[in-house]
C-alpha positions in Angstrom: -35.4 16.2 24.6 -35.8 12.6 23.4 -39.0 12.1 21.5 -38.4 9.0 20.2 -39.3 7.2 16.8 -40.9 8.8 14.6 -45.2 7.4 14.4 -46.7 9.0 11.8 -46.0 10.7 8.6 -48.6 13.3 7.4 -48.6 14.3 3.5 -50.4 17.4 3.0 -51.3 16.6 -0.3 -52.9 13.6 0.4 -54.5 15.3 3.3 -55.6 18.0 1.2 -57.1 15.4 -1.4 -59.3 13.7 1.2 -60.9 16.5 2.6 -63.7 17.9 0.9 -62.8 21.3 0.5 -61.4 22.9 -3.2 -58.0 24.7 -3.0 -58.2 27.4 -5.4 -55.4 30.1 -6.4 -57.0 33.0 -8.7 -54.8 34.8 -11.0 -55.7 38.5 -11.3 -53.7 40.0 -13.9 -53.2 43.5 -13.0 -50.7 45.0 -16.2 -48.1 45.9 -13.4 -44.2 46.4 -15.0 -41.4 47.5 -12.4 -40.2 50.9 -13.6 -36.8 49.9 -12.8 -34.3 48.0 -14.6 -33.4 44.5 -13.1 -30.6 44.7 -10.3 -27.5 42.1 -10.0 -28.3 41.1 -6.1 -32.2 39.7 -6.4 -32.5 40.5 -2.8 -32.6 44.3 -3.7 -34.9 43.6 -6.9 -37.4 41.9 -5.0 -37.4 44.7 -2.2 -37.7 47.5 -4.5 -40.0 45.6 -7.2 -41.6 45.1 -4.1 -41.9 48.8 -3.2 -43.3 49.0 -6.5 -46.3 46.8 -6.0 -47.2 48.7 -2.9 -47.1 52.1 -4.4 -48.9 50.9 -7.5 -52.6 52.9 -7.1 -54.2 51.1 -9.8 -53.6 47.4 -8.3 -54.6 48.5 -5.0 -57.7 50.2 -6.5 -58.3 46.7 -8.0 -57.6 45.0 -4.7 -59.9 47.3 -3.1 -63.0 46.7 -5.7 -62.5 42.8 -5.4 -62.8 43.3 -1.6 -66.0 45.2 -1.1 -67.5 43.0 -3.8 -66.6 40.0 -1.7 -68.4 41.6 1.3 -71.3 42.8 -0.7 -71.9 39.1 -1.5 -72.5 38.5 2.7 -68.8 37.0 2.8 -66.1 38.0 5.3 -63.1 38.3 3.7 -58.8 38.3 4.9 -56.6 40.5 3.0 -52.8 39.7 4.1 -49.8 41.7 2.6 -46.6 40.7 4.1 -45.3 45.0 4.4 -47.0 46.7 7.0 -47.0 49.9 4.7 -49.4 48.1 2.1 -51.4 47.2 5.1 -51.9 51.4 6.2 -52.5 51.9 2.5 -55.4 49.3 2.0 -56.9 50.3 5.6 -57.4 53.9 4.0 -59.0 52.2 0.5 -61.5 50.4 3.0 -62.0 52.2 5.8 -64.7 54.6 4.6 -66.2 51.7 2.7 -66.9 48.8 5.3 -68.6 48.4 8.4 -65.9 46.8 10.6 -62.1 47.1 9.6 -59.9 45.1 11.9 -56.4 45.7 11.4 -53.3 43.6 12.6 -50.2 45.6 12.1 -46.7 44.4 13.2 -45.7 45.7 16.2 -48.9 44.6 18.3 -48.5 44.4 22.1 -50.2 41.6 23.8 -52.7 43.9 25.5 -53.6 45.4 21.5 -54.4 41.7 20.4 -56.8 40.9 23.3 -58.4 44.2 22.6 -58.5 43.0 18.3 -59.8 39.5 19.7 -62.5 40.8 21.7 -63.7 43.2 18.9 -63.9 40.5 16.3 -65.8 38.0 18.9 -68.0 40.9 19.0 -69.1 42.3 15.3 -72.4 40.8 14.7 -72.5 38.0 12.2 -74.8 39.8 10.0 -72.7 42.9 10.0 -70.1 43.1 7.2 -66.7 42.9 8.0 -62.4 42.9 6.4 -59.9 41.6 8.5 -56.7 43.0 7.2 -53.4 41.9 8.7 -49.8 41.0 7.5 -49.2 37.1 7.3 -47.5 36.3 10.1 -50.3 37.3 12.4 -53.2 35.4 10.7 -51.6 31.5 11.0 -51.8 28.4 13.8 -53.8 29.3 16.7 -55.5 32.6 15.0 -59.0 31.7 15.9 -61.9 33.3 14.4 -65.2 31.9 14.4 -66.3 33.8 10.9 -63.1 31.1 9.5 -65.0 28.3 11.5 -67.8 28.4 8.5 -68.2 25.1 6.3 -69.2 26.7 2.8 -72.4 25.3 1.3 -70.1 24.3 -2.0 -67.8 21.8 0.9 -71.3 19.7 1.5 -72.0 17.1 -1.6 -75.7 17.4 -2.2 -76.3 20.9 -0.4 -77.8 23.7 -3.0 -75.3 25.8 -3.9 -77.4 28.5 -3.8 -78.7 28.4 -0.1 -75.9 29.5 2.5 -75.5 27.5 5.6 -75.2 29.9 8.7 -71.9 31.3 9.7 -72.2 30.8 13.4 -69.8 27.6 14.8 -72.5 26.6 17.1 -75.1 26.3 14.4 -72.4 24.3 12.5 -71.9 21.8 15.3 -75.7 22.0 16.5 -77.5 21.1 13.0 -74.9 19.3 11.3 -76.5 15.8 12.0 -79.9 17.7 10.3 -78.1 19.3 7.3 -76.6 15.3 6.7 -79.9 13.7 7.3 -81.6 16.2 4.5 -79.0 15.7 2.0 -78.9 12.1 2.1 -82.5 11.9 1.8 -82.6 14.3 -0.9 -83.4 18.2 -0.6 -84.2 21.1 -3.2 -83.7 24.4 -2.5 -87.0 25.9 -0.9 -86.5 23.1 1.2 -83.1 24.3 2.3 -84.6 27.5 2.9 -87.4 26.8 5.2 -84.6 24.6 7.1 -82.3 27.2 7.7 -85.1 29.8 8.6 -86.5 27.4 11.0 -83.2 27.1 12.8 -81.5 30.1 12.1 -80.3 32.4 15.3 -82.0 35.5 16.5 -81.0 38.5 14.4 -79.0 41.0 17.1 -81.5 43.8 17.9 -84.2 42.5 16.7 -87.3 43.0 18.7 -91.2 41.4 18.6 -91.8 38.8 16.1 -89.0 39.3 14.2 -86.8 37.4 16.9 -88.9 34.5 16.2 -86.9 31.1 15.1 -89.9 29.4 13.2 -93.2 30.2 11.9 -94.9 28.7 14.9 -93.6 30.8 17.1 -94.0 33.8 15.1 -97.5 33.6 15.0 -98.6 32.3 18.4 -96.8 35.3 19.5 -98.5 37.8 17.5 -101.7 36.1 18.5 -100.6 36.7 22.3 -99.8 40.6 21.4 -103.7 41.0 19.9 -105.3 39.6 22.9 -105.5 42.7 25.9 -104.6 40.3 28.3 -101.3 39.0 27.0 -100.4 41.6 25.2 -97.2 43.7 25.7 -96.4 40.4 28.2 -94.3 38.4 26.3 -90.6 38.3 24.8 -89.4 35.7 21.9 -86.1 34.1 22.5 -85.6 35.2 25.6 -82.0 34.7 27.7 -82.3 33.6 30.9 -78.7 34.0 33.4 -79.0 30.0 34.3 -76.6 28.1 33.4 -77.4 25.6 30.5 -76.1 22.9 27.6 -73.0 23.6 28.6 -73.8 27.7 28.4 -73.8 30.5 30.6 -77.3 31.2 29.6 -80.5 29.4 28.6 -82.5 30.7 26.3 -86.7 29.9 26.2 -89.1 30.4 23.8 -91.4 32.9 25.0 -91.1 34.1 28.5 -93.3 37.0 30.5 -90.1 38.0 33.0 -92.8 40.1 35.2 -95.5 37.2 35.8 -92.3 34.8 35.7 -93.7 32.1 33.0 -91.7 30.6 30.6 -93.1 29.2 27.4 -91.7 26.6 25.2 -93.1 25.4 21.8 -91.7 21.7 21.5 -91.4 20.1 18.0 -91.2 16.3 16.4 -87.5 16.4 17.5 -88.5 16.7 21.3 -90.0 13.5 21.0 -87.7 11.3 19.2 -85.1 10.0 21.8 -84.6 10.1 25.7 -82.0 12.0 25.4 -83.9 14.9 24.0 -86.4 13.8 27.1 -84.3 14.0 29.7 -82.7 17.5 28.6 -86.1 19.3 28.2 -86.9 17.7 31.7 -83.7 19.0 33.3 -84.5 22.5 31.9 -87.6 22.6 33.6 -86.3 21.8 36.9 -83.7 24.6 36.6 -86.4 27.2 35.7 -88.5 25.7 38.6 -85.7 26.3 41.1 -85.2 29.8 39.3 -89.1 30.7 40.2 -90.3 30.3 37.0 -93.7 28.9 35.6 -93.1 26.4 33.1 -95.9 26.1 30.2 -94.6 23.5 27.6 -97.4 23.1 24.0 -96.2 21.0 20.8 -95.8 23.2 18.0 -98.4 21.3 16.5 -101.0 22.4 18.9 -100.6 25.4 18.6 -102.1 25.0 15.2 -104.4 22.3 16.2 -105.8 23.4 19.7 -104.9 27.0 19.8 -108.3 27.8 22.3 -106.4 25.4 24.8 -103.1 26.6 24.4 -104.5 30.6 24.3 -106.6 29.1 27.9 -104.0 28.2 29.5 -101.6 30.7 28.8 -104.1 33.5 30.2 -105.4 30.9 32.8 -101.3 31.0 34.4 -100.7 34.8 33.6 -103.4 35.5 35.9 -102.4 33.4 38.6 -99.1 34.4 38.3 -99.8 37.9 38.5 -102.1 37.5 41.4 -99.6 35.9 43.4 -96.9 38.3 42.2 -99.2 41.1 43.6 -99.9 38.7 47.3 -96.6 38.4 48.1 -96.0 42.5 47.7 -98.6 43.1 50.0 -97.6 40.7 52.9 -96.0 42.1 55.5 -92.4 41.8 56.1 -91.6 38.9 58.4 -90.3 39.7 62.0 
């Protein structure tokens, strides 16, 4: 195949240099000494210092410790060996002590590594979790979205000691926000209400603790003291309607029996008409859906919460009256 001239050159240390992320190597010192004595052909000494290494309990004790303390500290570590052996050996160290162990041994069919894909698409970010594999398999086009994280320390200003989110979508979604906040200057408990604010449901969380911001959090307990909204209402709700360029849309608070959907809009609804015409479009497609759109600004929720608390109750009941209307008509002939 003819390419032609080459266009480009690409230096990888200067590409390294102008990215903003550190390449560190850390030396552990482990007091290993081969047993043997040194062989002629270096191709057998490596091998069997090599068989050494594996077989050596107290480094792999030591590789073991430094990997649980890695996860302990909310990080998602990959341990790669290049001998499938050392892999089985440091899968029995780790099993019993982490959540989620996902292996890659050599060998792996193509069926095996869909099945090890889908399974690590799958572990819940807040869950801890080792991927241990052998080199070769963790390289170009390994995709995990765990790897996809910017670290706090990789974002000039950013305190070091408030983690950004793991999830890509967050990274993509807020990244113009996190910017924004560091160029104007932020402090730490500043950092943290940010993140709060915008951080993603927890998996399995029920009631208020499913709750992305403090407004919603309490107009939704307010709704579960009243009898008549009580029990009615579900925070973060998914929706199957297609959305953003998702399979799903997700609303604020929505009562799936009376069919109303709530959303609390903030300062950032406001600002463009882009942000405009997407809430607008949302509307339509819960409209078309059947649903009963109710849209408040956060604000009022503080500031006219007798109106907001009206018209919630005012809809529920009209909803549920014509829920009930159209089970009593007859069927049509």
């Amino acid at each position: 195949m003819q390419c032609g001239p080459v266009r480009h050159h690409v230096d990888p240390i200067r590409q390294a240099a102008s990215r903003r992320f550190e390449h560190r190597v850390i030396v552990r010192p482990t007091a290993f000494c081969a047993a043997r004595q040194a062989r002629a052909d270096a191709r057998l000494e490596f091998r069997e210092i090599h068989d050494e290494l594996i077989a050596d309990e107290r480094r792999n004790e030591l590789i073991f410790k430094d990997v649980i303390e890695t996860v302990r500290e909310g990080r998602s570590p990959v341990v790669l060996t290049e001998r499938t052996e050392h892999v089985d050996r440091l899968a029995a160290l780790l099993a019993p002590a982490v959540r989620h162990l996902v292996v890659l041994r050599g060998g792996a069919g193509r069926r095996e590594l869909l099945a090890i894909s889908s399974r690590l698409a799958s572990i819940p970010i807040a869950e801890e979790r080792v991927l241990l594999a052998t080199g070769r398999y963790i390289g170009e086009g390994f995709d995990d979205a765990r790897l996809d994280n910017v670290p706090a320390s990789a974002v000039p200003g950013w305190p070091a000691d408030v983690a950004l989110p793991v999830d890509p979508r967050w990274k993509s979604d807020y990244a113009a926000s996190v910017q924004r906040l560091v160029r104007d200057g932020i402090d730490a408990p500043l950092a943290d209400l940010f993140v709060a604010a915008a951080r993603a449901v927890v998996p399995g969380a029920e009631g208020a603790d499913r709750a992305r911001s403090a407004t919603e959090a309490f107009l939704y307990r307010r709704l579960e003291m009243l009898p008549a909204t009580a029990v009615c209402f579900r925070l973060n709700a998914d929706l199957p309607i297609p959305f953003g360029g998702s399979g799903r849309m997700e609303v604020d608070l929505l009562c799936a029996d009376a069919r109303i959907a709530i959303e609390l809009d903030g300062g950032q609804h406001l600002q463009s008409t882009e942000a405009y015409r997407r809430d607008r479009h949302e509307d339509a497609l819960l409209q078309e859906n059947g649903y009963f759109v109710l849209r408040f600004l956060a604000e009022d929720v503080g500031k006219r919460l007798d109106a907001v608390l009206d018209t919630i109750q005012r809809a529920l009941v009209r909803r549920t009256a014509v829920q009930l209307k159209h089970l009593e008509l007859p069927p049509r002939r």
